[in-house]
C-alpha positions as CSV (number, residue, x, y, z in Angstrom):
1,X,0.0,0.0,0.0
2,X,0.7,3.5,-0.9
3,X,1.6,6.6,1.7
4,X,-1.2,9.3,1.4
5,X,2.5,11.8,0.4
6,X,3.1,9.4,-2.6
7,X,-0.5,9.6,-3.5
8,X,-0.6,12.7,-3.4
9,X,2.2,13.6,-5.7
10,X,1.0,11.0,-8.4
11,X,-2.5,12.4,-8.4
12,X,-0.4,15.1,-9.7
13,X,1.2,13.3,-12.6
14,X,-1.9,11.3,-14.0
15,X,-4.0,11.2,-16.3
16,X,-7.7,9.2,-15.5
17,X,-7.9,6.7,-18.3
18,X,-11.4,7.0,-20.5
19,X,-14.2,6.0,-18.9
20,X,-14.5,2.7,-20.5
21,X,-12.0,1.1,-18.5
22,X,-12.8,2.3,-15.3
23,X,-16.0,1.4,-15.8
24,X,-14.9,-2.4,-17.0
25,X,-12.6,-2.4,-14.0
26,X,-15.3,-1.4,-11.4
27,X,-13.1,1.0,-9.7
28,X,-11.1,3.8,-11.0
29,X,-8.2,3.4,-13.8
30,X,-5.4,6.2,-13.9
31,X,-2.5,6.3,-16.6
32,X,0.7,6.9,-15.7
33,X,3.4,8.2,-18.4
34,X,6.9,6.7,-17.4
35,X,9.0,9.6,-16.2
36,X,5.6,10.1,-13.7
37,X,6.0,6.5,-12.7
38,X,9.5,6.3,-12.0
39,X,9.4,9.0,-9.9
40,X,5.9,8.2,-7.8
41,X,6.4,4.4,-7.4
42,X,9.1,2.7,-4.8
43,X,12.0,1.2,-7.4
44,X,10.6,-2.3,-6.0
45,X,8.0,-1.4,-8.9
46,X,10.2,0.3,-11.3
47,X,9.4,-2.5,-14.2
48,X,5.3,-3.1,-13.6
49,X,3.1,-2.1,-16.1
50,X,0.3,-1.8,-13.8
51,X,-1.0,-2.1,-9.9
52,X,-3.6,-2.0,-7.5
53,X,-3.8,0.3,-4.4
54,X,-6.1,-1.5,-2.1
55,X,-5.6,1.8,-0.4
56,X,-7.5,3.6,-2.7
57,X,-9.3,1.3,-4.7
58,X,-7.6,2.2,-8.0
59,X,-5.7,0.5,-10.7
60,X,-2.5,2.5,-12.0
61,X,-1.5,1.3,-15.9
62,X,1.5,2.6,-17.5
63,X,0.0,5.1,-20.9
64,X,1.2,2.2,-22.9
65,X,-1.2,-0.3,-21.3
66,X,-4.1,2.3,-21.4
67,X,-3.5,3.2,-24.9
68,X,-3.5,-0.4,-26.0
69,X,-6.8,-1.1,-24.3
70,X,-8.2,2.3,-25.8
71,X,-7.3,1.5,-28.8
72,X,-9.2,-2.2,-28.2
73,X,-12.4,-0.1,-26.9
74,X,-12.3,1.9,-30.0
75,X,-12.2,-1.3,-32.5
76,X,-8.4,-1.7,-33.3
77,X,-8.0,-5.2,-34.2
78,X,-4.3,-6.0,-35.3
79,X,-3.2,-8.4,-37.4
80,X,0.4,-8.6,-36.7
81,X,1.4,-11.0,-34.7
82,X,3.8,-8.8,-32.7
83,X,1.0,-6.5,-32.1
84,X,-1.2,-9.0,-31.4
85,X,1.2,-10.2,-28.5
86,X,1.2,-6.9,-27.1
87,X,-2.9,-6.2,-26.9
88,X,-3.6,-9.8,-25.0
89,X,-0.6,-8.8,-23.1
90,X,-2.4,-5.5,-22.0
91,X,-5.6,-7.1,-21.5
92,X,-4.1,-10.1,-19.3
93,X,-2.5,-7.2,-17.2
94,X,-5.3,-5.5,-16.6
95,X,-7.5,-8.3,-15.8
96,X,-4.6,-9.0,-13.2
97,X,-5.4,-5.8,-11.2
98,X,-9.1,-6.3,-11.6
99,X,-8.6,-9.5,-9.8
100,X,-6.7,-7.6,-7.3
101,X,-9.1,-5.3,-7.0
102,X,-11.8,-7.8,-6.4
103,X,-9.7,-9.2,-2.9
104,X,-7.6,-12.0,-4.5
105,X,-4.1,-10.5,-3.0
106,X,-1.7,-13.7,-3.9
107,X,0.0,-12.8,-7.8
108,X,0.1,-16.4,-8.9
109,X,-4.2,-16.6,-8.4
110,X,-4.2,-13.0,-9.8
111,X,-2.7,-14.3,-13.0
112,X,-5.0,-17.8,-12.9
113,X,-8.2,-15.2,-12.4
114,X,-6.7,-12.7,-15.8
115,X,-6.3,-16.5,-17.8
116,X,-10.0,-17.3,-16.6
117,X,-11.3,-14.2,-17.3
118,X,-9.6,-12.8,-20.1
119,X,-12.7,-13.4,-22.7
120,X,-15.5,-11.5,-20.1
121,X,-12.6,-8.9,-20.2
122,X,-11.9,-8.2,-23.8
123,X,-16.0,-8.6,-24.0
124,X,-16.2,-5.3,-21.7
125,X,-14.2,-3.1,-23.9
126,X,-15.8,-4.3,-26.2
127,X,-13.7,-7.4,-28.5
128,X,-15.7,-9.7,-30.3
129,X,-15.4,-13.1,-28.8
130,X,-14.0,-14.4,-32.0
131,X,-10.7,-12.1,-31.8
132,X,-10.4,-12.8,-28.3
133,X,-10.4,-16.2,-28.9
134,X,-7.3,-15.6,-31.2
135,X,-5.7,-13.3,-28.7
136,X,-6.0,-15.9,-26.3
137,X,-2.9,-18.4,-28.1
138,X,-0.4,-15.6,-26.6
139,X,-1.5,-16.2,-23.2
140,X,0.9,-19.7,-23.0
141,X,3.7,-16.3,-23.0
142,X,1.8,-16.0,-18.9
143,X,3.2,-19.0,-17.5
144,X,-0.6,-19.6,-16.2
145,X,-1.1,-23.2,-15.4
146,X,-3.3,-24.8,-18.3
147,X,-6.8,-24.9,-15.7
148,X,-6.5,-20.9,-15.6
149,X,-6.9,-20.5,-19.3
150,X,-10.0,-19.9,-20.3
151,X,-12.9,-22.4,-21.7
């Protein structure tokens, strides 16, 4: 958890994501540009993309994150491969901190609860369930065990 001074100071240096995601998260989702994360976050979390404050009920996503998941709300459907890597990527991650923000604390059932739930999120912002499906062969990159993918 966060100190109310640390707070404070990123409150200053973000930038509340579109409603859309907050709205598919169920609690608030800010976007944090790097230079603003390096300095607001403890170097212990330096090289996540994205976290929880059970604090303050809110998810923090690095801009790249947020932008990818945009980008899915607004109908972008990539075809490249290395693309397509990086939006399941951002959508894994951000079911991650929804399942944080919905009490399940230990990472490893964080990550089985993104697998599970991957298609219900890429549903919210709004992914057909047919390119999910596809975006779903990159999640074998999560090291999830093969009962947290999805059915």
């Amino acid at each position: 958890m966060f100190t109310a001074a640390l707070l404070s100071t990123l409150a200053l240096a973000v930038a509340p994501a579109n409603a859309t995601l907050s709205s598919v998260a169920g609690v608030p989702v800010s976007c944090v540009d790097d230079a603003s994360w390096a300095a607001s976050f403890p170097a212990s979390l330096g090289g996540a993309m994205g976290i929880y404050d059970g604090t303050n009920r809110s998810i923090y996503l690095r801009r790249v994150e947020c932008e990818r998941l945009e980008l899915m709300s607004s109908g972008a459907r990539p075809s490249s491969i290395h693309y397509q890597y990086d939006f399941a990527s951002s959508i894994f991650l951000f079911a991650h901190e929804i399942a944080h923000a919905r009490g399940i604390d230990d990472e490893h059932l964080a990550d089985c609860a993104a697998g599970q739930t991957f298609l219900t999120t890429a549903s919210r912002l709004g992914v057909s369930r047919r390119y999910a499906r596809l975006l779903t062969d990159y999640l074998v990159n999560a090291r999830i065990p093969s009962h947290c993918y999805p059915a």
